[in-house]
N, C-alpha and C positions, 0 to 999 in steps of 0.2 A: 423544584423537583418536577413541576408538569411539564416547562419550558425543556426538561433536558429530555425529555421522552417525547415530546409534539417533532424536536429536533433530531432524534435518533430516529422516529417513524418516519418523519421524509427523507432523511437520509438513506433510511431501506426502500421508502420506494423507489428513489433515485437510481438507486444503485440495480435494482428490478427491472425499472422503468429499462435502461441501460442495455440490460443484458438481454431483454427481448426483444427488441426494435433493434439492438447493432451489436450483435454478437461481436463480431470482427475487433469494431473499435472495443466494447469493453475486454476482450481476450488482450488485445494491447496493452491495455491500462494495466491490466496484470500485468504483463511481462515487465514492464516497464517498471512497478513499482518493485518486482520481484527483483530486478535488477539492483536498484537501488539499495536493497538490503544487502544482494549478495558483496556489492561494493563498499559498503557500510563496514561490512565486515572481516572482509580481506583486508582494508584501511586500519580497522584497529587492529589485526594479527599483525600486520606488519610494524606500527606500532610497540604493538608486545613486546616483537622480537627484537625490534630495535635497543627496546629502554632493555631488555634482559644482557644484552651485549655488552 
């Protein structure tokens, strides 16, 4: 239990660390990961539509 919260708190400062020092790059990492869902999920609709066919 300690190890999973020592790991989620650097993982928030990282992610802080990040966004203050290089705006730019972390606004990328968004888009990029925002990407990936939106294709994630256009993949299963298509999917859907297929097997409903």
């Amino acid at each position: 239990m300690d190890t999973k919260k020592i790991v989620s708190g650097a993982l928030v400062i990282f992610v802080l660390y990040t966004i203050i020092t290089q705006p730019t790059k972390a606004a990328d990492m968004v888009q990029i990961g925002f990407q990936g869902i939106s294709d994630a999920a256009r993949g299963i609709g298509e999917f859907m539509t297929e097997l409903v066919r």
